[in-house]
C-alpha positions in Angstrom: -15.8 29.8 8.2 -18.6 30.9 10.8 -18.5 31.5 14.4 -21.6 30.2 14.9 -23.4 27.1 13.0 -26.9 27.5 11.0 -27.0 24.3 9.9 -28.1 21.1 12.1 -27.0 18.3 10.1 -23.7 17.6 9.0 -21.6 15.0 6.4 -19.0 14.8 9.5 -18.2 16.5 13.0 -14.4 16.7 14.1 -14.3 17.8 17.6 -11.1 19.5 18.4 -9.0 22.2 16.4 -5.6 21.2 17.4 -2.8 19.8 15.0 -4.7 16.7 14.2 -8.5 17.8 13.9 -7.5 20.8 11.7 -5.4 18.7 9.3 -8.0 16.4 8.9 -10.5 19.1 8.0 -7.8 19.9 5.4 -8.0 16.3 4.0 -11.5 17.3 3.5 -11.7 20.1 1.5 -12.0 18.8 -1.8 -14.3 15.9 -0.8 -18.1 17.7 -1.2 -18.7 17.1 2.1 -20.3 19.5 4.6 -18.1 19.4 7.9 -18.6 20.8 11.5 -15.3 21.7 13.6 -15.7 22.4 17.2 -13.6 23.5 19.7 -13.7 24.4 23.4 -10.8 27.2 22.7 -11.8 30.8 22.0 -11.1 32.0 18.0 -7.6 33.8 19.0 -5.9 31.2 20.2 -6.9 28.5 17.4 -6.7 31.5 14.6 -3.2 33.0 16.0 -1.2 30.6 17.6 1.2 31.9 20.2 4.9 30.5 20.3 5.1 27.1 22.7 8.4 26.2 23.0 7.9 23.0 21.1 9.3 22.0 17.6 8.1 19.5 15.3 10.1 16.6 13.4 8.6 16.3 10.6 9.6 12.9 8.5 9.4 12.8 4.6 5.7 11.3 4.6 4.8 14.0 7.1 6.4 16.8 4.8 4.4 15.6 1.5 1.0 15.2 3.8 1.3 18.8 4.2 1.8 19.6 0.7 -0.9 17.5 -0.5 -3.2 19.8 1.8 -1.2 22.7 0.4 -0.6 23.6 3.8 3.1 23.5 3.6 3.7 26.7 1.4 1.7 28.3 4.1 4.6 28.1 6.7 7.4 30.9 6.8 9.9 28.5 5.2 12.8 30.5 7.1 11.3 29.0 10.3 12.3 25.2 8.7 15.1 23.7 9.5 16.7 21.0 8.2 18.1 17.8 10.6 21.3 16.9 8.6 22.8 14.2 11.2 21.3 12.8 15.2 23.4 11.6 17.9 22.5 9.4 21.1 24.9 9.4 24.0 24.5 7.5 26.9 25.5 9.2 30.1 29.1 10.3 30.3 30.2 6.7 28.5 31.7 6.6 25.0 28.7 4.5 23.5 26.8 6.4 20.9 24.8 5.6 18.2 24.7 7.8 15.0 22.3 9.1 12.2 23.3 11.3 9.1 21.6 12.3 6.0 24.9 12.6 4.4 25.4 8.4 4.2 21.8 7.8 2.5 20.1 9.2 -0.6 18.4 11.8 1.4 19.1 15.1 2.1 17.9 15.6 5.7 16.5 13.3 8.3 13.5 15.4 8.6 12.4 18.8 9.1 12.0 20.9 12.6 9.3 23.2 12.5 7.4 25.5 15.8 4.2 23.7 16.5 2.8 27.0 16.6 3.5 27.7 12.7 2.3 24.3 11.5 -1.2 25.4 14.0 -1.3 28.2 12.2 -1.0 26.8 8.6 -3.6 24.5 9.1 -6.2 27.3 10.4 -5.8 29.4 7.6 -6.2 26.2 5.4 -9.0 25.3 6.9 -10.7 28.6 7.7 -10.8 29.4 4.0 -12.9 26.3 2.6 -16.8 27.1 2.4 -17.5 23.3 3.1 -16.3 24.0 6.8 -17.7 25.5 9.2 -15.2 26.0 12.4 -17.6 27.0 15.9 -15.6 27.8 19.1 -15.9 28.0 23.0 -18.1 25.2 22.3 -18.2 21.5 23.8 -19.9 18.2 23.0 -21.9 17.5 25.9 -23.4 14.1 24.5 -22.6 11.9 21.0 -25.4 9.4 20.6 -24.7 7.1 17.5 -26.8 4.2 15.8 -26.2 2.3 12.6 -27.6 5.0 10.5 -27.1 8.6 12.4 -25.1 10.3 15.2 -26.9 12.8 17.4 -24.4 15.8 18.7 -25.5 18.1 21.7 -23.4 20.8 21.8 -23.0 22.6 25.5 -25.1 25.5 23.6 -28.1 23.4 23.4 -28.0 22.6 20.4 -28.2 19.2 18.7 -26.8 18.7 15.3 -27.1 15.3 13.1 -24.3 13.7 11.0 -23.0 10.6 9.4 -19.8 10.4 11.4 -17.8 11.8 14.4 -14.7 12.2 14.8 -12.5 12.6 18.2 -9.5 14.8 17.9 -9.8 16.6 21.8 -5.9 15.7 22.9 -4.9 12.9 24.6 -7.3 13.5 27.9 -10.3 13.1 25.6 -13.6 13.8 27.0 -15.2 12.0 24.1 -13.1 9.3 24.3 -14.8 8.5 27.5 -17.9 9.4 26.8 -17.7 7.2 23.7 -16.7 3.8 26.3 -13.4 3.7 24.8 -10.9 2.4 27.4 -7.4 3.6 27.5 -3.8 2.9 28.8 -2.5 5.5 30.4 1.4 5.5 31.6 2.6 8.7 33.6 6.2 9.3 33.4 6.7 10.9 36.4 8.6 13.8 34.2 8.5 17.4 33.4 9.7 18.7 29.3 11.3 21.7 30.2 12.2 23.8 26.4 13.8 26.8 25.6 15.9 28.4 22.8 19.6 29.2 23.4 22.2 30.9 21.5 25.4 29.3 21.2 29.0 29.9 19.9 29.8 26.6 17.8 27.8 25.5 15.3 25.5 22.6 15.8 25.9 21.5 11.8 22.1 20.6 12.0 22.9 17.9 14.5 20.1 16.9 16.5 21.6 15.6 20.4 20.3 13.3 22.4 21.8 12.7 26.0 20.1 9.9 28.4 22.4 11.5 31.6 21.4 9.0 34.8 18.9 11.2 36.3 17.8 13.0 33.3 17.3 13.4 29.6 19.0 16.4 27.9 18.4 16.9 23.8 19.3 19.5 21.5 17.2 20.4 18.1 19.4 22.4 15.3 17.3 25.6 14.5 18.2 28.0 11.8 21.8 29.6 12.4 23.6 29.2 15.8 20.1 28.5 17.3 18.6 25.5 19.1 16.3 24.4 21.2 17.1 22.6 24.6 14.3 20.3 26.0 15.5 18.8 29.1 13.8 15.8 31.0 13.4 15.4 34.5 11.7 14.2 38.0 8.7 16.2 38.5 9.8 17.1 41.7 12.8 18.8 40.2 10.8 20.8 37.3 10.2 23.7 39.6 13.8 24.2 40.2 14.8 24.0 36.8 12.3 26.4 35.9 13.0 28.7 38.2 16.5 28.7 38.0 18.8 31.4 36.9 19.4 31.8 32.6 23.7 31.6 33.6 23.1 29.1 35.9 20.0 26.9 33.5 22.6 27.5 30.0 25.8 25.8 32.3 24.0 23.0 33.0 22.7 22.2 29.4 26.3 23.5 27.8 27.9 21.1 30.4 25.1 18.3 29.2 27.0 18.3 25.8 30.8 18.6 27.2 30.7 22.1 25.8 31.0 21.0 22.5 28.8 24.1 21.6 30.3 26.6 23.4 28.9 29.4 25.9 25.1 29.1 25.6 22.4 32.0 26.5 18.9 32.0 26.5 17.1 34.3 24.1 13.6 32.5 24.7 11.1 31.7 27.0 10.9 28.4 29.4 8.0 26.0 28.8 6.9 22.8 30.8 4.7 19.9 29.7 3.7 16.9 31.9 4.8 13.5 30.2 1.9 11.2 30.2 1.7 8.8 27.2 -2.3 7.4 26.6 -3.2 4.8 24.1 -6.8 3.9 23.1 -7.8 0.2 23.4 -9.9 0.4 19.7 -10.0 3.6 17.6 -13.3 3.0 15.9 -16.7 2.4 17.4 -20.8 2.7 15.7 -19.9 6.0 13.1 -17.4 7.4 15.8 -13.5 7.3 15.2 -10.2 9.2 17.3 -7.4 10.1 15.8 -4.6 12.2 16.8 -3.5 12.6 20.4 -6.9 11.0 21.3 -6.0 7.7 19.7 -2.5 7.7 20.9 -0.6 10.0 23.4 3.0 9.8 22.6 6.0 10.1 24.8 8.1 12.7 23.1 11.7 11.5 23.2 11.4 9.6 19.9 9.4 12.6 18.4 6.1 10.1 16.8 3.8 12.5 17.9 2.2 14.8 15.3 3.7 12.8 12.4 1.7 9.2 13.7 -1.2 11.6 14.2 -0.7 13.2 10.5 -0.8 9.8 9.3 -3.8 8.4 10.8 -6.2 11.2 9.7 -4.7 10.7 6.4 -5.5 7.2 6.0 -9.4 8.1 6.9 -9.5 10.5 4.9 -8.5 8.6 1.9 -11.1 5.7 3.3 -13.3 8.4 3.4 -12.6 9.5 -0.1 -12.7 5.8 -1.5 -16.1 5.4 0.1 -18.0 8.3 -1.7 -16.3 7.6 -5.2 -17.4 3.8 -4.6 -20.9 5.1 -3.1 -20.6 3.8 0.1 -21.5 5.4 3.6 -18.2 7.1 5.5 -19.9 6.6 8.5 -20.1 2.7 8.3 -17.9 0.4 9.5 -16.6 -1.1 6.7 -15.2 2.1 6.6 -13.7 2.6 9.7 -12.7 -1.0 10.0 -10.5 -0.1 7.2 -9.0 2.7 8.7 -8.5 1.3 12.5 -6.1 -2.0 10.3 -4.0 0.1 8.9 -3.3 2.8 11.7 -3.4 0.2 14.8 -0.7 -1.5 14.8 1.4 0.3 13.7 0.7 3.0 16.2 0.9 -0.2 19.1 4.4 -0.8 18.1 5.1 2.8 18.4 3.6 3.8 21.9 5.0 0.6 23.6 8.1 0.2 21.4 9.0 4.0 22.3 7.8 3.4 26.4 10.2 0.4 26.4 13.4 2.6 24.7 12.0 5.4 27.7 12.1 2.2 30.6 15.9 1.0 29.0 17.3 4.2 28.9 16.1 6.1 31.6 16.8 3.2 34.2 20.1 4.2 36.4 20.3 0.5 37.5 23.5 -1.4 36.5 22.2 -4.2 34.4 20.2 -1.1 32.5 23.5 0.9 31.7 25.2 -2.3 30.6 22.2 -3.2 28.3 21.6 0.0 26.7 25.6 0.8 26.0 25.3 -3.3 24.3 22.3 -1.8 22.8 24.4 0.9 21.2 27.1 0.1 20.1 25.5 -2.6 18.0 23.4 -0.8 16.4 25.8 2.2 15.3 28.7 -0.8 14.4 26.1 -2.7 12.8 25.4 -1.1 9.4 22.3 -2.8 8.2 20.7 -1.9 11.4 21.5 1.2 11.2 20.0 1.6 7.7 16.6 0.2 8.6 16.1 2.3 11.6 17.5 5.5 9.3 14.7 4.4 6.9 12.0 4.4 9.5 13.6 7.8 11.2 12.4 9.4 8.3 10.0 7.7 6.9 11.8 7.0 3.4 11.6 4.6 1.0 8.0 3.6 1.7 8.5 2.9 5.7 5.8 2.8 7.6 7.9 4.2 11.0 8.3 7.3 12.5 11.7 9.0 13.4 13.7 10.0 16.2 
């Protein structure tokens, strides 16, 4: 890896060095190809990741993506813990639908990981390959693409050539614009608000989630008597909740889950994050594709995020790979085509399917609370329902869906 790039033309650009851009680099590595990373973030915070509050679910599929890039081993494996069972309440009634690893051939529902460690995994993955070449406090001012080239240029002045960009700049993406792309964009109205707490009970890797009327309150088991508390509301309540007192803040989440945990204290930082969900109208246009956050912005409540995003730059990459054993261009659209099919639709089911389980369960009106508890209780009484959606939870046995 260089600071600075030498070489003006490229096999490939990926612009962005968050989750999705570096793991697709990754996907790279062994492909002969010479690749161009930029990113508008200065080298420390790409290279050494600080703690954010937030924890990834990774499903089964996600979990052997990573080791495929033999990026897993990478991660501090005491930092990974293992979702045994999930719960959804509904308010304060007795409807509850339930998930365990314990009734299936599986042994865990998926895998919680920091966001920063998986961030960190991938740079040092990526940073070590001589085929890439990783520039930072850089951005794309312009991407001008025909049939047979791309023409990059950079806010340093300098233009570089390649066969095929590649979007991966977060959900607000600059390219994505600049590219004509159209997107949806749905703001929640909602403020994440995540820290870790201590508590005297053990969670037995049970993974809460509590649609209260007003706001959302979930629990993710981390290692020990550990978790993390993400709770969901107004925006014009986030600055109240983050302000408030530890005593006061660990009440109201111990209260959340009738004190079934026991006296809880903080013992980490508070983090906010904006819910806006974004979803691309096409994910492919002349030698240009997005993927990650930049094709589709989840809402985090069903946790699709970086696992939809882990799967998308893993089916271009294997396009990618197909096309150079076969001979053919990666930049053409024969290529992308291919790629665009397969991730889709899938990824429109997601994003609406997951904004529509946000509407239903986040409504307070009456006909709402009536549906969801209906909702519910047929699905947890219901056992072949419950087996398909456990499937796609985790992505087992060859699903195609993400998980809770």
């Amino acid at each position: 890896m260089s600071q600075l790039s030498t070489k003006k033309n490229y096999d490939l650009i990926i612009v962005g060095a968050g989750p999705a851009g570096l793991s697709f680099a990754c996907s790279l590595i062994d492909l002969n190809l010479k690749v161009l990373v930029v990113d508008k973030s200065d080298k420390e915070s790409i290279s050494n990741p600080k703690p954010d509050g937030r924890e990834t679910a990774l499903t089964h599929n996600s979990l052997k993506i990573l080791q495929k890039l033999g990026v897993w081993d990478l991660i501090d494996q005491t930092s990974v813990s293992p979702l045994k069972q999930a719960k959804v309440f509904d308010g304060d009634s007795d409807s509850l639908l339930n998930f365990a690893a314990k009734k299936s051939s599986i042994d865990a529902l998926g895998y919680l990981v920091p966001n920063h460690l998986i961030r960190l995994a991938l740079f040092k993955k990526a940073s070590s390959s001589d085929n890439l070449t990783i520039i930072n406090e850089i951005s794309v001012e312009s991407v001008k693409t025909n049939v047979s080239d791309t023409k990059v240029t950079l806010s340093n002045g300098e233009v570089i050539h390649s066969k095929l960009v590649v979007a991966a700049d977060s959900r607000f993406s600059e390219l994505r614009r600049k590219m004509g792309i159209s997107s949806t964009m749905k703001d929640f109205s909602k403020v994440m608000i995540i820290t870790r707490v201590s508590h005297e009970k053990d969670h037995d890797q049970t993974a809460l989630e509590c649609f209260n009327y007003g706001h959302t309150l979930a629990l993710l088991p981390l290692n020990g008597n550990i978790s993390s508390v993400v709770l969901t509301v107004p925006t014009d309540e986030a600055d109240e909740m983050l302000n408030m007192d530890k005593e006061k803040f660990c009440k109201l989440a111990s209260n959340g889950f009738n004190g079934s945990l026991g006296v809880m204290k903080q013992i980490g930082e508070r983090y906010s994050y904006p819910l806006v969900g974004v979803y691309a109208q096409k994910f492919r246009s002349t030698r240009f594709a997005l993927i990650g956050d930049a094709a589709v912005g989840m809402h985090p409540v069903t946790a699709h995020g970086f696992n939809l995003g882990l799967r998308g730059q893993d089916i271009l990459a294997s396009a990618i790979a197909k096309a150079l054993k076969s001979g053919v261009d990666i930049g053409s659209d024969a290529v992308l085509r291919e790629f665009e099919n397969k991730q889709i639709h899938l990824s429109r089911l997601m994003y609406f399917g997951t904004n529509g389980v946000v509407s239903l369960f986040t409504n307070d009106d009456v006909k709402a609370k009536q549906i969801r508890k209906l909702v519910l209780k047929f699905a947890d009484r219901f056992p072949p329902v419950k087996s398909l959606i456990t499937k796609h939870l985790t992505e087992s046995k060859k699903s195609n869906l993400i998980p809770f």
